[in-house]
C-alpha atoms as a printed R data frame, in Angstrom:
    type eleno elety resid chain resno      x       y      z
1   ATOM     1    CA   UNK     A     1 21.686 -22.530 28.515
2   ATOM     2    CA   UNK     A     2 22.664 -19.206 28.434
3   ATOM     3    CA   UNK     A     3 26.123 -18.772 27.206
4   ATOM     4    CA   UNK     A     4 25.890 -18.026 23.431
5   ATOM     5    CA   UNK     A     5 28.342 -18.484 20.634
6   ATOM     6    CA   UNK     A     6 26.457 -16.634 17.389
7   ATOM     7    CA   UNK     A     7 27.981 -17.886 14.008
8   ATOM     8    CA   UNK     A     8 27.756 -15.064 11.309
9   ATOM     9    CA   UNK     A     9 24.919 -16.024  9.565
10  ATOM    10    CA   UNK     A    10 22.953 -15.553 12.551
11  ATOM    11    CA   UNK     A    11 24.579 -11.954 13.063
12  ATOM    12    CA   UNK     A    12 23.770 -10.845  9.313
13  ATOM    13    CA   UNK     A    13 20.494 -12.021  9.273
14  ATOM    14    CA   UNK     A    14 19.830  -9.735 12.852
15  ATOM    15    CA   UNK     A    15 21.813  -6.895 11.752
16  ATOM    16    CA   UNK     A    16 20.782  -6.434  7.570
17  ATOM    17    CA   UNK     A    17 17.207  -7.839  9.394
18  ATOM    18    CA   UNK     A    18 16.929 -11.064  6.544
19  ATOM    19    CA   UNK     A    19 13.466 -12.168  6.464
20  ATOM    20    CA   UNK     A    20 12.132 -14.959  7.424
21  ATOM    21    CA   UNK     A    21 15.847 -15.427  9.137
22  ATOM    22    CA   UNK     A    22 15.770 -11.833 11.964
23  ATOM    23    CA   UNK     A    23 12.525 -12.765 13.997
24  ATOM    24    CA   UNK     A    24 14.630 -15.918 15.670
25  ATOM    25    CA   UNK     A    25 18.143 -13.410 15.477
26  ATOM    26    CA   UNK     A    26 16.423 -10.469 16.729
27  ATOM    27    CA   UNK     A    27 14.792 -12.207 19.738
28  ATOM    28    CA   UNK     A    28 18.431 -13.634 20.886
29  ATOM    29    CA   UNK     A    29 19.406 -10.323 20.851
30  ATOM    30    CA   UNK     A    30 16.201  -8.770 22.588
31  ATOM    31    CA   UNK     A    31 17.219 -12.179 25.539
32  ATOM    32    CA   UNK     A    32 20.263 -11.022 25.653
33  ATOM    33    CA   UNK     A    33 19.563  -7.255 26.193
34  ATOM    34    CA   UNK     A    34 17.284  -8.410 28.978
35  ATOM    35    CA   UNK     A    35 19.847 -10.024 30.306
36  ATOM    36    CA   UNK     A    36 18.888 -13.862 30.116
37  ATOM    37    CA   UNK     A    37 21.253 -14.818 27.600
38  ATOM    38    CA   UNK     A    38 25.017 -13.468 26.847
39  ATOM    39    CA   UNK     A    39 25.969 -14.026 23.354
40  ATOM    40    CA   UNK     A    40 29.471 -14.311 22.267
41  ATOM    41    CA   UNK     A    41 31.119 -13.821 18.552
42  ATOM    42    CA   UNK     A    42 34.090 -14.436 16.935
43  ATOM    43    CA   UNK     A    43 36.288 -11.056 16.228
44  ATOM    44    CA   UNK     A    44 36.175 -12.332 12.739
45  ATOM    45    CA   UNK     A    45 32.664 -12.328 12.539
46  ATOM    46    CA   UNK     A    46 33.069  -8.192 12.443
47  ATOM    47    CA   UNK     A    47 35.712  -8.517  8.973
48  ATOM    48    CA   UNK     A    48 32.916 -10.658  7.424
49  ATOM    49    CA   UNK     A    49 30.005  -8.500  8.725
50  ATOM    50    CA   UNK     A    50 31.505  -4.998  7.375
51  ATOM    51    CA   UNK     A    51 32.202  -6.378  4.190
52  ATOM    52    CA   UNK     A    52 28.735  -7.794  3.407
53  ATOM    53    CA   UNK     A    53 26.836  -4.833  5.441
54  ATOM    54    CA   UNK     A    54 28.636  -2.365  3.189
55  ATOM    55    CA   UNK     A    55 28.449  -4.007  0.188
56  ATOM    56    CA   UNK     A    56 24.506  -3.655  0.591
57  ATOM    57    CA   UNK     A    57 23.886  -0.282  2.606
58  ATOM    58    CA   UNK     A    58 27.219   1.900  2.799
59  ATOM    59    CA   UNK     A    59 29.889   2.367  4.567
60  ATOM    60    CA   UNK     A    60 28.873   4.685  7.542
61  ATOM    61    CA   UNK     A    61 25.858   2.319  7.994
62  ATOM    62    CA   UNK     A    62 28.022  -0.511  8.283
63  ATOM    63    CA   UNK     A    63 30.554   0.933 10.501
64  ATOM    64    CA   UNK     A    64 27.610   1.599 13.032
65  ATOM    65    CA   UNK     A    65 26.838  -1.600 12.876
66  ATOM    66    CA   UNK     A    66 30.094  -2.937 13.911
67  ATOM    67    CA   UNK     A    67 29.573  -0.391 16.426
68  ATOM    68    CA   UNK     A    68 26.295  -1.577 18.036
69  ATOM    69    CA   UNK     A    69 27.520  -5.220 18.024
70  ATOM    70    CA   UNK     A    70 30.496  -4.845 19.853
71  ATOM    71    CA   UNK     A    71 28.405  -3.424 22.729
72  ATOM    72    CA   UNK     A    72 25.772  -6.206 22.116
73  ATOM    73    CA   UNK     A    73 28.037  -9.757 22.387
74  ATOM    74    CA   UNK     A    74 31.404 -10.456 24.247
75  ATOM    75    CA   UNK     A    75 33.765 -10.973 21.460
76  ATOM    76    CA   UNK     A    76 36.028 -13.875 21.203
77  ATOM    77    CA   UNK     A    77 39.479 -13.969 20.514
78  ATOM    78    CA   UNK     A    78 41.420 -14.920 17.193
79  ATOM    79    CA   UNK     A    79 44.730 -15.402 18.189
80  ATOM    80    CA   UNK     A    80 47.989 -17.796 16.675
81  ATOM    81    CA   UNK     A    81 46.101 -20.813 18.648
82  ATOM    82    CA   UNK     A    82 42.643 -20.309 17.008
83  ATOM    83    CA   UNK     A    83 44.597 -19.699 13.658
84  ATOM    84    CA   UNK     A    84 46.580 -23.483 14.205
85  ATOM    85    CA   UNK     A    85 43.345 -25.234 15.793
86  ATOM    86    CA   UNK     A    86 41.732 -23.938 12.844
87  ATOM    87    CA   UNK     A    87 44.477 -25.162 10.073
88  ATOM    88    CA   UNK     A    88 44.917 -28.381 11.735
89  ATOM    89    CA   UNK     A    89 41.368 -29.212 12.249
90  ATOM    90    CA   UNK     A    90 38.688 -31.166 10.796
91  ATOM    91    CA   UNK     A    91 36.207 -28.520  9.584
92  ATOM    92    CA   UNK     A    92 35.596 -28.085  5.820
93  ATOM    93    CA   UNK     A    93 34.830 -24.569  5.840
94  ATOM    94    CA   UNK     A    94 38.334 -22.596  7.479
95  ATOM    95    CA   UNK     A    95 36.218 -19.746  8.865
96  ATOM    96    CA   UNK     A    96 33.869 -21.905 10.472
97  ATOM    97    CA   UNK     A    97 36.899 -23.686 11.634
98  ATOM    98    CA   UNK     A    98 37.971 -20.195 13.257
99  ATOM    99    CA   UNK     A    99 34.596 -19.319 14.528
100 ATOM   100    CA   UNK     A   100 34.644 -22.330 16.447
101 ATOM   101    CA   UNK     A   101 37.930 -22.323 18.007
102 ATOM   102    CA   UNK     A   102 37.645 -18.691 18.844
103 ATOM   103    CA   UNK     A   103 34.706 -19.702 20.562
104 ATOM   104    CA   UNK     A   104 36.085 -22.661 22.696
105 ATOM   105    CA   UNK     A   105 38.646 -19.767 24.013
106 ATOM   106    CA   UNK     A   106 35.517 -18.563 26.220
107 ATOM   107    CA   UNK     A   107 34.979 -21.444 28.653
108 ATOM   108    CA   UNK     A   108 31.436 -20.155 29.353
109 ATOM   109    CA   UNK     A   109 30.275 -20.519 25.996
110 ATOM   110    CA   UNK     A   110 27.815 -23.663 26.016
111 ATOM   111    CA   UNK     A   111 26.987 -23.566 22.270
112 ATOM   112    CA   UNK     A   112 26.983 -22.715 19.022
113 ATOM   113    CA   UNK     A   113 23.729 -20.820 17.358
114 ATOM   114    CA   UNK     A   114 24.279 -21.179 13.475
115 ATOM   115    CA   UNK     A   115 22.020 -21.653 10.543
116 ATOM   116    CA   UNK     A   116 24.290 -24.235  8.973
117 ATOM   117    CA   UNK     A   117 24.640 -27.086 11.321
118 ATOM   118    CA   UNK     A   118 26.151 -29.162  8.843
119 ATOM   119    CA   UNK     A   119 29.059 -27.028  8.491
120 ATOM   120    CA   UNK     A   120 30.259 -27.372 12.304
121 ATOM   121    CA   UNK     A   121 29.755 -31.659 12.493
122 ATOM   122    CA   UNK     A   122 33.507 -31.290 14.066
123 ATOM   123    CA   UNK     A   123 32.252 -28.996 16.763
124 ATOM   124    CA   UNK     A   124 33.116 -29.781 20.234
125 ATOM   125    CA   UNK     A   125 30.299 -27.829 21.283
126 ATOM   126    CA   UNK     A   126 26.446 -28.552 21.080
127 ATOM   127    CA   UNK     A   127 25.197 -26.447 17.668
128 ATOM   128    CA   UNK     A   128 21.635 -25.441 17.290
129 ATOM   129    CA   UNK     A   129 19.583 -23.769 14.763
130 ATOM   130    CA   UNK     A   130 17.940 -20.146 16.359
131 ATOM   131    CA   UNK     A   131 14.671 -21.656 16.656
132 ATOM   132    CA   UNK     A   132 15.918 -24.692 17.991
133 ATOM   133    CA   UNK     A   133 17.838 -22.903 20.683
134 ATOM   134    CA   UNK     A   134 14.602 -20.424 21.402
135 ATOM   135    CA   UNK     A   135 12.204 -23.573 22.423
136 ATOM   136    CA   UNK     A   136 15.035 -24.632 24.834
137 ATOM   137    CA   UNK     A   137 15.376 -21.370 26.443
């Protein structure tokens, strides 16, 4: 497994560093950087991440932030599709709903790395916890 989709709880808890949460984040991201992972996340996933990174540490911090991720995971597309998928679909939370259909737009992406399984029982894609993913890799 080595195509990644990251749900935003996973990229908050790497990027604000959220004990006991950004030991499992941080080492997807240190597999990644090494080059035996890619990870992948939803271009929504940078709206939600601003807004709670600035909240709690500022602006220019937060705007980095958004700056080291894009160069860290592909990014995924929300487009009309996603937006539809999302509407018309069985999830109960709409932006995990959007996180997931942006992610079926890569075909490479093999699963989805979340923190709340429960939320994504409509996925058409394996979901694991971090740790749960980490033993497999």
């Amino acid at each position: 497994m080595s195509d990644l989709f990251l749900d935003a709880n996973v990229v908050l808890d790497f990027l604000l560093k959220r004990p006991p949460f950004d030991r499992a984040a941080l080492r997807l991201f240190q597999l990644s950087d090494q080059g035996q992972i890619r990870l992948y996340v939803s271009a929504v996933t940078f709206n939600n991440a601003y807004y709670i990174a600035a909240r709690l540490q500022g602006k220019a911090k937060a705007l980095q932030m958004m700056v080291d991720l894009s160069g860290l995971a592909v990014v995924t597309p929300v487009n009309e599709r996603v937006i539809q998928q999302a509407v018309l679909g069985s999830f109960t939370d709409f932006e995990d709903g959007i996180q997931h259909f942006s992610a079926l737009q890569h075909p490479a992406v093999q699963a989805i790395i979340t923190r709340n399984g429960a939320d994504f029982k409509a996925s058409q894609l394996p979901v694991y916890a971090p740790d749960e993913v980490l033993a497999l890799i």
